[in-house]
N, C-alpha and C positions, 0 to 999 in steps of 0.2 A: 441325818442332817444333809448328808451327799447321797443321791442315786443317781450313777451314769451310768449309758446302756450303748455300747459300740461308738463311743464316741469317735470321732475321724476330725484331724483336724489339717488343710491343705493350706499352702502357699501356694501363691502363680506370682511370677514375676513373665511378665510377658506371656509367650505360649508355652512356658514350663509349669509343670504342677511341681510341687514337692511337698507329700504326704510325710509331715511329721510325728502323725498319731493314726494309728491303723485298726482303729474297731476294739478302744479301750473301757471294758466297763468294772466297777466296781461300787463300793458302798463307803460310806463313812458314817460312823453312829456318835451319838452324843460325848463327849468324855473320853473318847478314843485318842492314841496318836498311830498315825498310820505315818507308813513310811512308803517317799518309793524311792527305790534304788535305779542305779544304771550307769554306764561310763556318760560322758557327752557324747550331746545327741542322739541318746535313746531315747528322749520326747517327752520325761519325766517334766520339767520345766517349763515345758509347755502345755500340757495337761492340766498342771495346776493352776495355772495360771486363767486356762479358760473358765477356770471353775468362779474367775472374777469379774471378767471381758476381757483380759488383758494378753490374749493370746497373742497381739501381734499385727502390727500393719499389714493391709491384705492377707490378713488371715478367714479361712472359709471354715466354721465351725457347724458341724455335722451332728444328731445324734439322735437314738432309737427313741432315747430315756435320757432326761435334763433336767434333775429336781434338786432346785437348793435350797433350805432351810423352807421346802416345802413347795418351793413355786417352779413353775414347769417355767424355765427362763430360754427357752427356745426360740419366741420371739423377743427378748429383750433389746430394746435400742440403751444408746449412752446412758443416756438420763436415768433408765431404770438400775443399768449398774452401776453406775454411778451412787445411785441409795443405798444400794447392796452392800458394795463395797465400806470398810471402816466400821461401819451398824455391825452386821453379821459376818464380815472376814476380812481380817486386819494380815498386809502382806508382809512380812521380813525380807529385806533379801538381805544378798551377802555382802556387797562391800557400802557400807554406810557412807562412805565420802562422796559415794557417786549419788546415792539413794535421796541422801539430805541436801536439801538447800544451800550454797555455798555462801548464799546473800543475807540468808534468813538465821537471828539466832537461834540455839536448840530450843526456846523458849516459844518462841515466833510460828516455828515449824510444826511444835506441839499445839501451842493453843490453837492453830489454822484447821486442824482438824475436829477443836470441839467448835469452833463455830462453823463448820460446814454441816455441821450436826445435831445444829441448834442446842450443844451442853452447855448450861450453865449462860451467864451473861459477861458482859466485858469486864466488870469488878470482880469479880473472885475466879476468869480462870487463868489467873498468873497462881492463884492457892492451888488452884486444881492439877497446872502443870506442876508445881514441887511437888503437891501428894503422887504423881504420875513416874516422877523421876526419880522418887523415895520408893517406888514399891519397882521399881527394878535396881535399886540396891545404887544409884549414883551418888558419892557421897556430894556436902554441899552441894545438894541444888538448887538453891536460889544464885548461885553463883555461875553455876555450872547451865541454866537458863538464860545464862545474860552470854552464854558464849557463842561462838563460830564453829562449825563442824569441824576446822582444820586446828582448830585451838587444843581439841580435845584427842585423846590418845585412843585408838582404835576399838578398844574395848569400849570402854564410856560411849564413843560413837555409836557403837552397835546395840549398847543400851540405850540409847537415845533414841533411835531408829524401832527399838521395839515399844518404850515408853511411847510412840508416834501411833503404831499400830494397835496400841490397847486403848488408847482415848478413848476410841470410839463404845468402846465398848463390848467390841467383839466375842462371837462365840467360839467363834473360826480361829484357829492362828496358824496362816502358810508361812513356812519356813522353808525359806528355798536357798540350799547350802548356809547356812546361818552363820556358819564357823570358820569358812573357809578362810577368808582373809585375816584371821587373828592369828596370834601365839600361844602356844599350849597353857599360859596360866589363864589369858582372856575366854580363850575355846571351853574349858574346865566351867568357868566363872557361866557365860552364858547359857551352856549344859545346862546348871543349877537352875538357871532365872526360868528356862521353857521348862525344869522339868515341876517346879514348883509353880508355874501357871495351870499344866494340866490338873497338878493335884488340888489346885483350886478352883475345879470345873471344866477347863477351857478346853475344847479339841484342838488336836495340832495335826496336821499333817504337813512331813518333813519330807525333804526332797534331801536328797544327797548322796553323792558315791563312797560316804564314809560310815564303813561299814561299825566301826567304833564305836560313832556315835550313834548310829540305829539301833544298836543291842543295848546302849543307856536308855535312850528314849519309847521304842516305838512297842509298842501290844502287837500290831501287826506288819508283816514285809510285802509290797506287791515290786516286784523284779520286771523294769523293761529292759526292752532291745528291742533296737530298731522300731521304735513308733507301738510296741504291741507287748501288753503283761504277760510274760513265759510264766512267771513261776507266783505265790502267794501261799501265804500262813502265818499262820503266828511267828513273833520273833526268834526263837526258839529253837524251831522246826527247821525254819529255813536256814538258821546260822549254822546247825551242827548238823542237819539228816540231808543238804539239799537237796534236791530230787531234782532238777533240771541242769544239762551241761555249762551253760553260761552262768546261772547261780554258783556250781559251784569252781566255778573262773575267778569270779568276786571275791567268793570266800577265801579260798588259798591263795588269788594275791592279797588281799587285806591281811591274811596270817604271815606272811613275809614282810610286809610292813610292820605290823606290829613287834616280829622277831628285830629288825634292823631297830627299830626305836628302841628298844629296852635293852639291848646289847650292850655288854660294859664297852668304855671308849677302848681298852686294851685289848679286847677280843678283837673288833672289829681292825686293831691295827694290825695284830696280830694275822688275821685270817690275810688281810693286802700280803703281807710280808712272807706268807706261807706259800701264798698264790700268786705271785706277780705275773702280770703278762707282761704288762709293756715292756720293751726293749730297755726303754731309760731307767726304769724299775729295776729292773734285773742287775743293770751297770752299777746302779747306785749299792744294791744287795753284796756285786763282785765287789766292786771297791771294801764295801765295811762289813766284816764278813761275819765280826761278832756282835753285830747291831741287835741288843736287846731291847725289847719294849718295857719301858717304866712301869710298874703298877701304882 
């Protein structure tokens, strides 16, 4: 579906370049979910992004090898992605409030993309937006169609935003940090909804520095820094064997995170009251000296 080949993608602001993609090539096949990884500003987000046109004002997009769902999009103006876009690859991003129309009901914002896309006519696609808001699991939506982005709680928003991106149709579905702005029961919930669209066909490729969620989701891991893929393989490979220094950077701090979240609340008090530094710490320790932790 994807072949890129030294992709390069530059900014100039005035007589400054700034190369945020450095000669990235890769594949994306049908059914797949690929991941990229990287802290900010390893150029993941940007990458993906060109794979739409949306790489960026004054953005200068470069490449050896440009094939999307078949078509060498090298020369593409607006217009052309424009068609692209929604038909063959629906964007996610991460925080819906900004994503979504703030004027427009959830209703509004959804049917706006089937008539840029000629689905269906002006009588049945208020049916088409419920079936659309039903198969990303929002309960009443007919109700939940008649509302305002700010109305709705962050999760619902984020299914909103994705229910926006599947109208079309798509085969594609970029998700670029998808989770980031949620709380661990919404982040869990939206997990479920992408990983049950790939199993119903859909490729996804996921952008995110969360390493958590790439070992749910993804078949394959491509690893940037600084604008260029150091490292790639399966999920698998990359999480437990990694073979490049900065992979495995990723890897053990994402395993200190994970240790600190699962941590009982008393351990974690515990470990402070074992270790204090601070001076005030310490004072507070001298003063109570037989301060136990509750279990």
């Amino acid at each position: 579906m994807i072949e890129v080949g030294n992709l390069r993608v530059t900014f100039r602001s005035g007589r400054k370049r700034v190369e945020a993609v450095r000669g990235v090539s890769f594949e994306i096949g049908a059914g797949e979910c690929v991941a990229l990884v990287g802290e900010s500003g390893s150029g993941k987000s940007v990458t993906a992004r060109s794979l739409t046109g949306l790489a960026g004002p004054g953005a200068l997009v470069e490449a050896d090898t440009f094939t999307v769902d078949g078509q060498d999009v090298r020369g593409f103006a607006g217009r052309d992605w424009r068609r692209l876009r929604g038909r063959f690859a629906g964007l996610i991003l991460q925080d819906a409030l900004v994503s979504l129309d703030p004027l427009r009901t959830v209703g509004a914002e959804i049917g706006e993309v089937l008539r840029v896309h000629g689905i269906g006519d002006r009588r049945d696609r208020p049916e088409r937006v419920r079936r659309l808001l039903t198969d990303v699991h929002v309960p009443e939506p007919e109700r939940r169609a008649r509302q305002y982005p700010h109305q709705l709680s962050g999760g619902l928003r984020q299914r909103a935003l994705i229910a926006s991106a599947i109208a079309g149709g798509p085969r594609l579905l970029i998700a670029d940090e998808p989770t980031t702005a949620l709380d661990a029961t919404a982040q869990a919930q939206i997990l479920t909804l992408l990983a049950e669209r790939q199993a119903s066909g859909d490729t996804l490729l996921l952008i995110s520095h969360d390493l958590a969620v790439v070992s749910r989701l993804a078949d394959r891991v491509l690893v940037m820094e600084d604008g260029r893929i150091v490292d790639s393989g399966d999920t698998r490979t990359i999480l437990t064997g990694a073979g490049h220094p900065y992979t495995r950077e990723l890897v053990t701090a994402a395993s200190g995170r994970r240790r600190v979240a699962t941590a009982e609340p008393g351990d974690v008090v515990a470990e402070v009251l074992d270790h204090a530094g601070h001076e005030y710490t310490r004072a507070l320790l001298a003063a109570v000296p037989t301060l136990e932790v509750a279990s």
